[in-house]
C-alpha positions in Angstrom: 34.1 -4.1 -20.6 34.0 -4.1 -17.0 33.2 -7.1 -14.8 31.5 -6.7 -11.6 30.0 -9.2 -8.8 26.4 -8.3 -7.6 26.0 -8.3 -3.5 22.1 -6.8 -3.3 19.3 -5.6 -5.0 17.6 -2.2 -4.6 13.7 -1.7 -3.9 13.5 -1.6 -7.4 15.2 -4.8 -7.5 18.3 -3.2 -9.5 20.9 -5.5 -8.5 24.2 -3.8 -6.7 28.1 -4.4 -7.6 30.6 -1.9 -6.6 33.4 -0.8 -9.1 36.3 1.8 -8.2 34.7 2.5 -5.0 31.4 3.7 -6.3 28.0 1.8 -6.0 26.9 0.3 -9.4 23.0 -1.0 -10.2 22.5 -2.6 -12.7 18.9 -4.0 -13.9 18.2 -7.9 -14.5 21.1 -9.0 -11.8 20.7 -11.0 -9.2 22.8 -11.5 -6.2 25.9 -13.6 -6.3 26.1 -13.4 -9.9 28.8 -11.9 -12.2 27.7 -9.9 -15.1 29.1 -7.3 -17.9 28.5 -4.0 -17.8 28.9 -1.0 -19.8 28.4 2.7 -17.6 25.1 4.6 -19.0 25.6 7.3 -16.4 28.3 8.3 -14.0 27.5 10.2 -10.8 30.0 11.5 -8.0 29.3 8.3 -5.8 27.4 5.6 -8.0 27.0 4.3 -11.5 24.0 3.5 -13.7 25.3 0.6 -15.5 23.9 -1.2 -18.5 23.6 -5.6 -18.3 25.4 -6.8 -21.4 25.4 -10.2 -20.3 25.3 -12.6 -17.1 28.5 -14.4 -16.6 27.9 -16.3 -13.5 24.3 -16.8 -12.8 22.5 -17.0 -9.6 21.0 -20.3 -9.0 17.5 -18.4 -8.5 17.3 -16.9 -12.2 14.8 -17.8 -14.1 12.9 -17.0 -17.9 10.8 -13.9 -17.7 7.5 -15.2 -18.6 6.0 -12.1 -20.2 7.5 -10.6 -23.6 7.2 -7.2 -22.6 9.3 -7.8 -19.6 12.3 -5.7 -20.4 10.1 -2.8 -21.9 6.9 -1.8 -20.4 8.4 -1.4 -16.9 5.7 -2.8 -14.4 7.6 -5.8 -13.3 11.4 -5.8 -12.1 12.0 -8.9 -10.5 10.7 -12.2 -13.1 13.9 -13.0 -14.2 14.0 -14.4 -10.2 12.3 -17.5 -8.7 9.2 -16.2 -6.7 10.0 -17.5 -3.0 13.9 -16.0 -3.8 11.9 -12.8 -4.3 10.1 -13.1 -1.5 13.9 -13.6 1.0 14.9 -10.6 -1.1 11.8 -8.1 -0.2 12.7 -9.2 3.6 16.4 -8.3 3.7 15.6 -5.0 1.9 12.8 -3.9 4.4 15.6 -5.1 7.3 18.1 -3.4 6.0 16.5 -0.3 5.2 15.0 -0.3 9.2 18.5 -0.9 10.6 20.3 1.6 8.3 18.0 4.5 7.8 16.3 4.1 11.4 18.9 2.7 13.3 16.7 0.1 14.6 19.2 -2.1 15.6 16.6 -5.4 14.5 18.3 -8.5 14.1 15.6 -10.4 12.2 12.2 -9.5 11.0 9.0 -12.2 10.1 9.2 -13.6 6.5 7.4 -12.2 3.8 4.0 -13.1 3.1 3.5 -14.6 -0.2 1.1 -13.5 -2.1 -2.0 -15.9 -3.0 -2.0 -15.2 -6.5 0.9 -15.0 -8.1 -0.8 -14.0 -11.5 -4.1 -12.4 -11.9 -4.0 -10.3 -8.4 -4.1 -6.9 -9.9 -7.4 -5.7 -9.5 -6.6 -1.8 -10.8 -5.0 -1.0 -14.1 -3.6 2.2 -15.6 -2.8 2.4 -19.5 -1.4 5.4 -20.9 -2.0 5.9 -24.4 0.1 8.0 -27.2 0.6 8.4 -30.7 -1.9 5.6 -31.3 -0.2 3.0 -29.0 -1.6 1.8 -25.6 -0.1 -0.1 -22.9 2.1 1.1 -20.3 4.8 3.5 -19.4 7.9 2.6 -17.8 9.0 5.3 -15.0 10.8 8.0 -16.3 10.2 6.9 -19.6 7.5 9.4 -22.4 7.3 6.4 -25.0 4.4 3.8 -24.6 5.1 0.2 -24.8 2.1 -1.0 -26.8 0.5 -3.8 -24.6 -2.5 -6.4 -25.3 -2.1 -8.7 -22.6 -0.7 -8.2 -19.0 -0.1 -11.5 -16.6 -0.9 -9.1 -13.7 -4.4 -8.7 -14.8 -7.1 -11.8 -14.8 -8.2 -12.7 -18.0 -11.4 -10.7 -17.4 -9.4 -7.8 -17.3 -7.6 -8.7 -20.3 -11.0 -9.1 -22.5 -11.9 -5.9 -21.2 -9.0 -4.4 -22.3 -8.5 -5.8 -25.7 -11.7 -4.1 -26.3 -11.8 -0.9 -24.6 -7.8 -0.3 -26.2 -8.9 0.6 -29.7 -12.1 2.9 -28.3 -9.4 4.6 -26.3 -7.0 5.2 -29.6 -10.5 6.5 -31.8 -11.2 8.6 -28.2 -8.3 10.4 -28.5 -7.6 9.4 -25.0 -4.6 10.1 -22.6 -5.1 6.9 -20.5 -7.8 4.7 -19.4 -7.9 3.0 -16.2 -9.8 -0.1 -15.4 -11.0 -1.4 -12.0 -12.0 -4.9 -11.7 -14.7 -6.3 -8.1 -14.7 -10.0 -6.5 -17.8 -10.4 -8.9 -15.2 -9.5 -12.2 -17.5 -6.3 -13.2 -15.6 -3.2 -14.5 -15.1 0.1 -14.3 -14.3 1.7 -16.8 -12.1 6.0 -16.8 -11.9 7.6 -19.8 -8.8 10.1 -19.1 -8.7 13.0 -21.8 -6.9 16.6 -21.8 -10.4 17.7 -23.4 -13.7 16.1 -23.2 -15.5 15.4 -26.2 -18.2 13.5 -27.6 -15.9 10.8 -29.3 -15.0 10.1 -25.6 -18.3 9.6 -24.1 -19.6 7.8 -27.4 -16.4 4.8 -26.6 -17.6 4.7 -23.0 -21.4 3.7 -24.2 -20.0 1.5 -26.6 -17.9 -0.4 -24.1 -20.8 -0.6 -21.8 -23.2 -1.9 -23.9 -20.8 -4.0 -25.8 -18.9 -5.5 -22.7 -21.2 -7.3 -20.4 -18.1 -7.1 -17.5 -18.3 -2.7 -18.1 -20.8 -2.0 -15.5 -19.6 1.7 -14.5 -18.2 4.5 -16.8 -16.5 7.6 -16.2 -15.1 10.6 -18.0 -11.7 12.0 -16.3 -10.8 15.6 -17.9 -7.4 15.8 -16.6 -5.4 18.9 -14.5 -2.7 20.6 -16.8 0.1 18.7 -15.0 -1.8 15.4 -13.8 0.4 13.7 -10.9 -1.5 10.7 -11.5 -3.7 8.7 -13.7 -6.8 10.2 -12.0 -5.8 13.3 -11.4 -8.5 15.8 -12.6 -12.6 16.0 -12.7 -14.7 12.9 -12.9 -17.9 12.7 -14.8 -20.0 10.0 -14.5 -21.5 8.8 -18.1 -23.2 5.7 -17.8 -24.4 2.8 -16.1 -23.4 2.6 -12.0 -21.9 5.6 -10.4 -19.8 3.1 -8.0 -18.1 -0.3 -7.8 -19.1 -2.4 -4.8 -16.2 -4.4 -4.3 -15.6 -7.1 -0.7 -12.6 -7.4 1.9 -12.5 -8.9 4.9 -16.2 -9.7 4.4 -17.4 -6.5 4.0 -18.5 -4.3 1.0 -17.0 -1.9 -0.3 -19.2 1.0 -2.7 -15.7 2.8 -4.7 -15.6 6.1 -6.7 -13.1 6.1 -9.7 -11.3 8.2 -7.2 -11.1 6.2 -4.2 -7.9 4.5 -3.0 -8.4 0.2 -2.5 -6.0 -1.9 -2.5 -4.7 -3.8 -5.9 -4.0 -6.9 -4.0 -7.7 -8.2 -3.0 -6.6 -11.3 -1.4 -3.2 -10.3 0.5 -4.9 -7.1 1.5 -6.9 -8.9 4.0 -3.9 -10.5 5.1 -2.4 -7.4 5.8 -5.1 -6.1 7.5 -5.4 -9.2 10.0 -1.7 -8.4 10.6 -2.4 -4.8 11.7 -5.7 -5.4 13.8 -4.2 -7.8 15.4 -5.2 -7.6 18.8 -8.3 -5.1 18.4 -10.8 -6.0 21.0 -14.5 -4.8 21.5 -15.1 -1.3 23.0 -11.1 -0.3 21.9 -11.1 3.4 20.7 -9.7 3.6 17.3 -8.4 6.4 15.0 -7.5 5.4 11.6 -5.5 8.2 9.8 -5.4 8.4 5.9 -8.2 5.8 6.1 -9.3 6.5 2.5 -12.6 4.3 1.3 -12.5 2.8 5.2 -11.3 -0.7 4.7 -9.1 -0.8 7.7 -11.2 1.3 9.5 -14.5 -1.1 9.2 -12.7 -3.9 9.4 -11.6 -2.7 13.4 -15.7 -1.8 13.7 -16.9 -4.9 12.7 -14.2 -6.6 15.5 -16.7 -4.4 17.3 -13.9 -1.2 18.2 -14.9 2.9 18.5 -13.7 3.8 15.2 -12.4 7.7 14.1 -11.1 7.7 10.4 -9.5 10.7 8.8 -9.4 10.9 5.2 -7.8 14.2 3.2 -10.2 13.1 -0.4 -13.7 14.3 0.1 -14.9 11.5 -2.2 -13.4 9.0 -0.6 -14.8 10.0 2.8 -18.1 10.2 1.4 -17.5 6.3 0.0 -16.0 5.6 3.5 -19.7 6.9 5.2 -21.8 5.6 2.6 -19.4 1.8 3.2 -20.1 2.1 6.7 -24.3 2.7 6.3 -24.0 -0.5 3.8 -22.4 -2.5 5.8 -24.4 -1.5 9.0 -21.7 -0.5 11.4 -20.8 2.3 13.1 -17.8 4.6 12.3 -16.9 8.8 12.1 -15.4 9.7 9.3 -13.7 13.5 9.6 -12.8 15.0 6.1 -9.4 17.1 6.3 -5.6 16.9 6.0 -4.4 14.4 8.9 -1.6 17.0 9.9 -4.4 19.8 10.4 -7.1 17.0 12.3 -5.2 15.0 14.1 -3.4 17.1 16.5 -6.5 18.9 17.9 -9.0 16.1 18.3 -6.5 15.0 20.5 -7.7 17.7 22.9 -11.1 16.0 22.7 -10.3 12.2 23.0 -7.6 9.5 24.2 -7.3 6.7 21.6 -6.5 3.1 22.6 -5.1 2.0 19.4 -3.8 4.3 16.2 -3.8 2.8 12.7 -1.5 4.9 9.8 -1.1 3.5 6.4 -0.2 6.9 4.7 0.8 7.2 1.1 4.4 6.4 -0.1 6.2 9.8 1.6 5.3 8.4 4.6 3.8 10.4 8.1 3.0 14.2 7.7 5.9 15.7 10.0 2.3 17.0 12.2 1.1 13.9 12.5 4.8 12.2 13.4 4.6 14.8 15.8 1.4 14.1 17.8 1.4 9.9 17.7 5.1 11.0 20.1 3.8 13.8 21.8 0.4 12.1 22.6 1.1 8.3 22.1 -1.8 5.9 21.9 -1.2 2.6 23.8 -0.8 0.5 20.4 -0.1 1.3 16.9 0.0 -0.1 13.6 1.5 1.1 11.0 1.1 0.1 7.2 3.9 1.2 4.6 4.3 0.5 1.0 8.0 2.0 1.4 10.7 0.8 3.6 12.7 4.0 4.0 9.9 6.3 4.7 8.8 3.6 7.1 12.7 3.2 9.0 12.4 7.0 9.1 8.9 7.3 11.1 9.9 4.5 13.2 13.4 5.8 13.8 11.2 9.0 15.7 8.4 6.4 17.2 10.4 4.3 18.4 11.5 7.2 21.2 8.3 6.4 23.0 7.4 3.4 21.1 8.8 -0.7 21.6 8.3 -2.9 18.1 6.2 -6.3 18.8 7.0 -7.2 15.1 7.4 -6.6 11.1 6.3 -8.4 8.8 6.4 -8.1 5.2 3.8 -8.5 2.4 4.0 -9.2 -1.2 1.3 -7.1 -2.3 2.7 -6.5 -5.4 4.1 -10.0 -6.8 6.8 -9.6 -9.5 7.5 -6.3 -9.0 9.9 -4.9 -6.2 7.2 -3.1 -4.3 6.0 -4.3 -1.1 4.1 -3.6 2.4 4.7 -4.0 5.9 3.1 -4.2 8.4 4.6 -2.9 11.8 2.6 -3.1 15.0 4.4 -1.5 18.1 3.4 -1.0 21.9 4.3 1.3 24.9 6.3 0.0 27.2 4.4 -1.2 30.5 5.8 1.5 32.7 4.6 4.3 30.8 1.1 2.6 30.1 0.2 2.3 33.6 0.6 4.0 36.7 -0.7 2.2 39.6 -1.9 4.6 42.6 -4.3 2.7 45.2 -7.9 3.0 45.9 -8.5 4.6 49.0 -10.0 2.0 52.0 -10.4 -1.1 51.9 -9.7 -1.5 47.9 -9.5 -5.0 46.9 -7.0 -4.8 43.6 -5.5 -2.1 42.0 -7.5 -0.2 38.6 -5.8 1.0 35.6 -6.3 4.5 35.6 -8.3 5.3 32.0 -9.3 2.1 30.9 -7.2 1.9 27.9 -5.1 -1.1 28.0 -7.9 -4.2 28.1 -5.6 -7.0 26.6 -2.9 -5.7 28.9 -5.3 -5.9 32.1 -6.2 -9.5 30.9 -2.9 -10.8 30.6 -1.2 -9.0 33.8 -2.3 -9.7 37.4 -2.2 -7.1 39.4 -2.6 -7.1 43.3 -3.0 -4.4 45.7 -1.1 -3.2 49.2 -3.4 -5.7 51.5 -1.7 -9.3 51.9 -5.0 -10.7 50.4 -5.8 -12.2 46.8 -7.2 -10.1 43.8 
């Protein structure tokens, strides 16, 4: 059997070897180790290889806590120390800016580790099939039967070793669980057809579970792209879960988007409001629920958010009436909205955090044609990321990256990128006729520039 020496890891923490020439990943390696393969499936310029053993380990590896490690597919890296992980989530986002955008960065910040390295998940999908529950590995139709996840707090846990035989009896397709800082649940039946056996489980759980404080009914599309994917009916108890970030609550349909990661969530969002001062006019695109978005009002900034999922722009309105700050929330696709209320208003800052296929080509578009000042961008994915930035940066200079483990043990992460116009195109600097005393930026829209800059006018006399 072939030999082969591992030099990287993929985002999907598939470790890399090269053998005649052809790229090779093979799951459960770790860089600087040599390990036996056998080839699963050969393609014109790379190899899916199989791991039949580790021949010369890294001195990172470690025992994979969980026993349904190799099968159930929601982790990829516990077979690695945690901080090794961390290096290894860095080099991958570097890489993948310098390669794919061209970025030419020689280092980037280190990766935030998470503060829960267990337990941080509040959000859980379980498919269920043939009478097993648990999860499904990508790519894969079989269902790893699973009782107990190390992702999940142990709330979560008794709430799912209860709801997972109502599911089976339900008939169900999936459930999905959504735990708040307070550890109450809500509970989403998903079925292909709804039917009394499923809303009968749902009152059971909620007047069984004293954590079940919201249930829902999903009846799924024909070909659901994910777990929520089809029409919500609420059954019992709350119609929402008020969850808190940043200090502020948060009132969530089953529909809405939040992050899984409470805790490193508000780290990230620190990271890309950094620098938000009062009176700074703010656009937030793909703002969802409005957890970035009131998080810049309450640093007292002119927020716009623009959110494509009706109900999450009603949660986002409804979050910013219970929270008591201001904010305009415009329902629509961001490609179609954006462009145009450009024509209306100038922003000072733009915040994008778009899903995993990165900017709409529309949007990418405008932020060049019509750049704001400042903008921060948040990214689960590092090549859709190094490709937006490879267009921004035309008009754009990065002020840093720095990575997130928002996802500990798996080989997902976020980044947060926050970038600035250059000074010359910011400002042009005509004088104020007779007499002026200094100099005025032009629209107003640079305040922490004006602060830190001193500017002085054509008279020999002192600002």
């Amino acid at each position: 059997m072939p030999q082969i020496e591992i030099t990287g890891v993929t985002n999907e923490f598939r470790g890399v070897g090269r053998l005649e020439g052809k790229a090779v990943f093979v799951p459960d390696a770790l860089p600087g180790e040599t390990v036996e393969i056998t080839v699963k499936q050969e393609k014109a310029s790379y190899i899916i290889a199989e791991n039949l053993g580790v021949l010369k380990a890294s001195p990172f590896r470690t025992e994979p806590a969980c026993p349904h490690y190799a099968a159930c597919g929601g982790c990829a890296c516990l077979h690695a120390r945690y901080e090794h992980t961390l290096e290894l989530k860095r080099q991958n986002v570097l890489a993948a800016l310098n390669r794919i955008g061209a970025l030419g960065l020689d280092e980037i910040e280190p990766c935030l580790p998470s503060p829960l390295k267990e337990g941080w998940r509040n959000k859980a999908e379980f498919a269920v099939e043939g009478g097993r529950a648990g999860f499904r590995a990508e790519g894969e139709r079989r269902v790893t039967d699973v009782d107990y996840c190390r992702q999940l707090s142990e709330n979560m846990n008794r709430a799912w070793a209860f709801v997972k035989p109502l599911a089976v009896k339900a008939n169900a397709s999936g459930v999905v669980l959504r735990e708040n800082h307070k550890g109450e649940i809500m509970l989403v039946l998903c079925v292909n057809i709804p039917s009394s056996a499923a809303q009968k489980q749902c009152e059971t759980a909620y007047e069984k579970l004293e954590s079940v404080v919201s249930c829902h009914i999903c009846r799924l599309n024909p070909r659901p792209v994910h777990a929520l994917d089809g029409q919500v009916t609420h059954v019992c108890g709350e119609k929402f879960l008020t969850d808190r970030i940043n200090g502020l609550s948060f009132r969530l349909a089953p529909q809405a988007f939040f992050q899984v990661n409470r805790l490193q969530a508000e780290n990230v969002y620190r990271l890309a409001l950094d620098g938000v001062s009062p009176g700074e006019k703010v656009c937030d695109i793909y703002c969802g629920a409005g957890t970035i978005s009131l998080s810049a009002a309450k640093l007292g900034a002119l927020v716009t958010g623009i959110e494509i999922v009706p109900e999450a722009v009603a949660n986002a309105r409804g979050n910013a009436d219970l929270n008591g700050l201001a904010a305009e929330f415009i329902c629509g696709n961001a490609a179609q909205m954006y462009p145009p209320l450009l024509k209306k208003r100038r922003f000072d800052r733009v915040i994008v955090d778009p899903p995993r296929k990165g900017l709409d080509e529309k949007v990418l578009d405008a932020l060049v044609s019509h750049p704001a000042p400042r903008l921060s961008y948040v990214s689960c994915d590092p090549a859709t990321l190094a490709r937006d930035l490879k267009k921004l940066c035309d008009v754009y200079s990065i002020e840093s990256v720095t990575t997130a483990d928002m996802f500990p043990g798996t080989g997902h992460m976020e980044t947060a990128c926050l970038l600035r116009r250059p000074i010359k195109d910011l400002v042009s600097v005509p004088f104020e006729p007779k007499n002026a005393d200094c100099l005025k930026l032009i629209n107003n829209t640079n305040r922490d520039l004006r602060r830190k800059t001193k500017w002085h006018c054509n008279k020999r006399t002192a600002c």
